[in-house]
C-alpha positions as CSV (number, residue, x, y, z in Angstrom):
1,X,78.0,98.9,120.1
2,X,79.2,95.6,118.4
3,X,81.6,93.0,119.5
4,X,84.7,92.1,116.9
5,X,85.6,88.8,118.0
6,X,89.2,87.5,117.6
7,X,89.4,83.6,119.0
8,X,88.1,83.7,121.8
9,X,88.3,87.6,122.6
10,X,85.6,89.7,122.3
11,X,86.6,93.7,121.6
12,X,84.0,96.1,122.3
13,X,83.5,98.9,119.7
14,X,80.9,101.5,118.2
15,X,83.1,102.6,115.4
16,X,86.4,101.1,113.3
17,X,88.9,102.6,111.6
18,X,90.7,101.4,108.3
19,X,93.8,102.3,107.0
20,X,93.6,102.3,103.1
21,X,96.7,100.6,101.3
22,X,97.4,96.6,102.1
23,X,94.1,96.3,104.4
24,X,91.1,97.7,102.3
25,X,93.3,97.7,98.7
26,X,95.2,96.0,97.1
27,X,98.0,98.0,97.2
28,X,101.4,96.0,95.5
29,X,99.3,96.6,92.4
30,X,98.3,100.2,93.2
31,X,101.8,101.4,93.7
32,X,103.4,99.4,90.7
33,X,100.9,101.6,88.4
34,X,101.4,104.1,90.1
35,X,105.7,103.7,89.7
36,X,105.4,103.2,86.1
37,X,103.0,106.3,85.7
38,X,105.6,108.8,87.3
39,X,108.7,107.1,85.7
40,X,106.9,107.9,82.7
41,X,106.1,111.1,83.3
42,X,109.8,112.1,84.9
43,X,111.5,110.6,81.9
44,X,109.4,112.5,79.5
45,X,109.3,115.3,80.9
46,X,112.9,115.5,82.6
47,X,115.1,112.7,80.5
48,X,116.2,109.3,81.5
49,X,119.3,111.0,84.0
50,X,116.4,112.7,86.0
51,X,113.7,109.4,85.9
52,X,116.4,107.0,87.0
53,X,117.5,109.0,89.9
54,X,113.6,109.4,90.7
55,X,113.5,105.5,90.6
56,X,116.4,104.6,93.1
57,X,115.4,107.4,95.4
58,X,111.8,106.1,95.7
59,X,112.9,102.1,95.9
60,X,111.2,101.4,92.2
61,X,113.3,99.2,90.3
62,X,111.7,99.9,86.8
63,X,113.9,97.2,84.5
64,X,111.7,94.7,86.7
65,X,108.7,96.3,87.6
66,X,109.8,96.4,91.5
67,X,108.2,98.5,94.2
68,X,110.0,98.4,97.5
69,X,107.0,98.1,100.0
70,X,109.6,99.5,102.8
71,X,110.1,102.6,100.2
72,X,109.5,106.2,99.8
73,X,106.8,105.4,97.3
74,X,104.9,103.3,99.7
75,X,105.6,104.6,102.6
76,X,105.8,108.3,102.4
77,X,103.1,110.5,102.2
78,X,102.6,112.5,99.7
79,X,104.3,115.7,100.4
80,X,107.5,113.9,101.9
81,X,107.4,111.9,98.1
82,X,107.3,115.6,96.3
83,X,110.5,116.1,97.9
84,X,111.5,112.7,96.9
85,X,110.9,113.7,93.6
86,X,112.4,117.3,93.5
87,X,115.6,115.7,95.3
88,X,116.3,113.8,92.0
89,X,115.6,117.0,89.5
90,X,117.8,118.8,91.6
91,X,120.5,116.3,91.4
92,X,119.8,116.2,87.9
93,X,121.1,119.9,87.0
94,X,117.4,121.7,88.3
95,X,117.6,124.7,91.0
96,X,116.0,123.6,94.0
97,X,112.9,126.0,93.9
98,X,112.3,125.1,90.1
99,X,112.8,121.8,91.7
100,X,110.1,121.4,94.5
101,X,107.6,123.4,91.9
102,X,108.3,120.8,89.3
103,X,107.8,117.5,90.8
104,X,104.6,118.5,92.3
105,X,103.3,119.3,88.8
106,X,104.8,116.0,87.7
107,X,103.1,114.3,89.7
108,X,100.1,115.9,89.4
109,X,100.3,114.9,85.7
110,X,101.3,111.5,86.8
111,X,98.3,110.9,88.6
112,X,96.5,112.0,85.4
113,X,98.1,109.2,83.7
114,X,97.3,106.9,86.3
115,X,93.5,107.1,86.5
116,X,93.7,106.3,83.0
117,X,95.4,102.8,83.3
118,X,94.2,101.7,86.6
119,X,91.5,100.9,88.8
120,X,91.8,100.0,92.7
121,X,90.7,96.8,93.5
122,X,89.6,95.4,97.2
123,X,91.0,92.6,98.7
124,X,89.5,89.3,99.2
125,X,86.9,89.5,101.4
126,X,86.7,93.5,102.3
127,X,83.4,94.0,100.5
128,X,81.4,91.6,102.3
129,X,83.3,92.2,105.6
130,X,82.3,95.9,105.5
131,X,78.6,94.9,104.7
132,X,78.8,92.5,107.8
133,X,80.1,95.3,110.1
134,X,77.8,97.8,108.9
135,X,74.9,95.5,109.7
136,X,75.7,95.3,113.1
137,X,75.8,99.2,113.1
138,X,79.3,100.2,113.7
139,X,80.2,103.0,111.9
140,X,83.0,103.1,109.4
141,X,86.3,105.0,108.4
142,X,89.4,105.4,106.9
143,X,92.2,107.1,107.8
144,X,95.7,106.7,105.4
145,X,98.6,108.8,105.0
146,X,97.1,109.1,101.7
147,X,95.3,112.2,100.5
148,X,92.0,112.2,100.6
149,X,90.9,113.0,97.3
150,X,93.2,109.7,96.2
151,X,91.5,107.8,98.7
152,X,88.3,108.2,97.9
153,X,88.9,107.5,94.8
154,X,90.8,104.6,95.5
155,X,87.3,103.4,97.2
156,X,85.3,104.2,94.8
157,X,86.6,102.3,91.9
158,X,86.8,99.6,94.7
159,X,83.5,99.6,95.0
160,X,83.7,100.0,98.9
161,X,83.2,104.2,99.1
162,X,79.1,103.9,100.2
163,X,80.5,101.5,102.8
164,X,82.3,104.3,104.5
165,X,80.7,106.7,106.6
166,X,84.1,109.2,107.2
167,X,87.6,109.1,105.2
168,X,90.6,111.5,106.5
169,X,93.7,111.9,104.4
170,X,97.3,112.9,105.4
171,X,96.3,116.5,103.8
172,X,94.0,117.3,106.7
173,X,96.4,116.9,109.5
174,X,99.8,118.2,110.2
175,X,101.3,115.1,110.8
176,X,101.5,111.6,109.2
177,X,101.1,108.2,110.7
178,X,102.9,106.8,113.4
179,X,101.7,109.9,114.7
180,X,98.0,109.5,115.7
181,X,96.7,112.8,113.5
182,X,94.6,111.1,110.9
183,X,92.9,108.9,113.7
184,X,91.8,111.5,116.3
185,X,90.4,113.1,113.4
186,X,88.7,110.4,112.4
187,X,87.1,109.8,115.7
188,X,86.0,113.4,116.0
189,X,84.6,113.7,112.6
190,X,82.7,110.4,113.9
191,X,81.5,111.7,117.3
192,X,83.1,108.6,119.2
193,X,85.5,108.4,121.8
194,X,88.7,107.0,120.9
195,X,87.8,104.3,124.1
196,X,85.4,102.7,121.3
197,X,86.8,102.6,118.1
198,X,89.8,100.1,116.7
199,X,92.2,100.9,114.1
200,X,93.2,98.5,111.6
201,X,96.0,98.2,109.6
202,X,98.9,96.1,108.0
203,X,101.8,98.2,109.1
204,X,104.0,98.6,111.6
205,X,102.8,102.3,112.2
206,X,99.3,101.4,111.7
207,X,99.9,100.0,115.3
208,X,101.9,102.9,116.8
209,X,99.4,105.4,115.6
210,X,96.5,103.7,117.3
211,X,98.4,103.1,120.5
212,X,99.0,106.5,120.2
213,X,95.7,107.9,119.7
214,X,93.7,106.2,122.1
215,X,92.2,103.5,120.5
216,X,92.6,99.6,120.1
217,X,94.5,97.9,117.3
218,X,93.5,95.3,115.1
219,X,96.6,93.8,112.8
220,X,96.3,92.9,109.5
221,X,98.2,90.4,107.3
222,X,102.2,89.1,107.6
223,X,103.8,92.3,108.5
224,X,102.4,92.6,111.8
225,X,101.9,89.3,113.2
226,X,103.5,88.4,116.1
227,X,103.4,92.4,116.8
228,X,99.7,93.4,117.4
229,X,97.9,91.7,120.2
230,X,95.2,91.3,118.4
231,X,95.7,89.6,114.6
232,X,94.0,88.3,111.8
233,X,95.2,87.8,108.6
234,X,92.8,89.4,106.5
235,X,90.1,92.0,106.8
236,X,87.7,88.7,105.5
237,X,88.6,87.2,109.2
238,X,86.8,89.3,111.0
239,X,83.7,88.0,112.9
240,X,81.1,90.7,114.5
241,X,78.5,90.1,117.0
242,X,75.9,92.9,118.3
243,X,75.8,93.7,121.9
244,X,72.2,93.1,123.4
């Protein structure tokens, strides 16, 4: 057991929990390559009619390079972002089971593209933060409503995958965050009771999930403060102490 110490609160724990996109990554940068990589892909594969209905469906603004952070694209997971995607194929003169079949081979060849072009980065401070807290012995996960094969290899070209002990995609559970799936499972395939772990995460259901499952929250960055109890404003913040 370790303490995370927030001000002058100490918060007992023998594992923490990560979400993936906006706390460990960078992920405004992750989602505009990965915007440009299916609008590509949509427009070749389907015409312009098809790849601009994609766009305004999934809050990408390509003439710009926008990514709404409140939209499908970030916010979905990935099999409620297929549907996303067959929605606009269908509207585009495509039967709906062609449709659903479609888009998830689209984006399979999207993601293709995509490990071409890009490369995750951490943000500041997340290396060395996850080298402090592993020092103190706390074991460490993550648990996104990404899948998990994109996850790890999210953290892997991020350099932070030998950091992490346990990583749990949206693909393993039935259901996505605010629901606490990916969390419980994350504890289990940890061997610690939800009473010591913490979540951490940017987003509004990072802190619903964890409420949910059990376990205390830590919030990350603008988009939570004043909501989570506990708050820093990034993963670099974090101060650890072991427990005698």
């Amino acid at each position: 057991m370790a303490d995370i110490i927030i001000g002058e609160k100490r918060i007992p724990c023998s594992l923490i929990i990560f979400d993936l996109d906006g706390t460990l990554i960078d992920a405004e940068a992750r989602f505009r390559a990965l915007a440009e990589a299916r609008m590509m892909v949509m427009s070749q594969q389907f015409g312009g009619e098809a790849a601009s209905l994609w766009a305004r469906f999934s809050g990408v603004d390509p003439a710009i390079g926008h990514v709404d952070m409140d939209g499908p694209l970030a916010k979905a997971p990935r099999r409620e972002d297929i549907i996303v995607a067959a929605v606009a194929l269908y509207l585009s003169g495509i039967g709906w089971g062609d449709a659903r079949r479609l888009a998830e081979e689209a984006y399979i060849e999207a993601d293709r593209l995509m490990a071409s072009r890009y490369r995750a980065e951490a943000l500041p401070g997340v290396p060395e933060t996850l080298e402090r807290l592993r020092g103190a012995g706390l074991k460490l996960a993550v648990a996104t409503n990404e899948v998990r094969a994109r996850a790890s290899k999210a953290l892997e070209e991020a350099g932070l995958l030998p950091l992490i002990d346990v990583i749990v995609g949206v693909d393993e559970v039935e259901n996505p965050k605010p629901a606490p799936d990916v969390i419980i499972l994350a504890c289990r395939r940890c061997a610690t009771p939800p009473s010591e772990a913490i979540y951490i995460g940017d987003q509004p259901e990072d802190l619903m999930a964890a409420e949910k499952a059990g376990v205390k929250a830590i919030g990350v960055g603008s988009r939570v403060k004043g909501m989570a109890e506990n708050h820093v404003d990034s993963i670099g913040d974090l101060r650890v102490e072991d427990q005698p």
